[in-house]
C-alpha positions, 0 to 999 in steps of 0.5 A, a space after each residue: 497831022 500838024 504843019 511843020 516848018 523849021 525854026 528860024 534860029 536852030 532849025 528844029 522841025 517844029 508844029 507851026 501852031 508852036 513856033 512865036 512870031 518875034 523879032 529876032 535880031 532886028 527882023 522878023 523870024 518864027 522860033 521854037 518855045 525852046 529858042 524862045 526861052 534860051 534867046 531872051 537877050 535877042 528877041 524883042 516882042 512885035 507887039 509890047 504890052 500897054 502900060 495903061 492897063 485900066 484903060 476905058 475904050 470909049 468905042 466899048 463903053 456902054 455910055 458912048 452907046 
């Protein structure tokens, strides 16, 4: 049996392991998939994507080993 906890915008029942940890309005709040989806003009994500995605990590390349 899942954990339920609502969700910060419409208060929905939802399984912990559904609900996106996001900021929502200038703070943090955990929201539903369907929140997710119909709110995007309000949520920004806590962390963005990198822009550099080829990027070579020296602490995992094999020549710094």
């Amino acid at each position: 049996m899942p954990v339920i906890q609502k969700c910060d915008n419409c208060g929905t029942p939802t399984p912990i392991y559904r609900l996106a940890a996001v900021i929502l309005d200038g703070h943090m709040a955990q929201i539903c998939p369907r929140c997710l989806s119909t709110e995007q003009a309000r949520v920004d994500l806590p962390y963005s994507p990198r822009t550099d995605q080829g990027a070579i990590q020296p602490s995992t390349s094999r020549d710094a080993w």
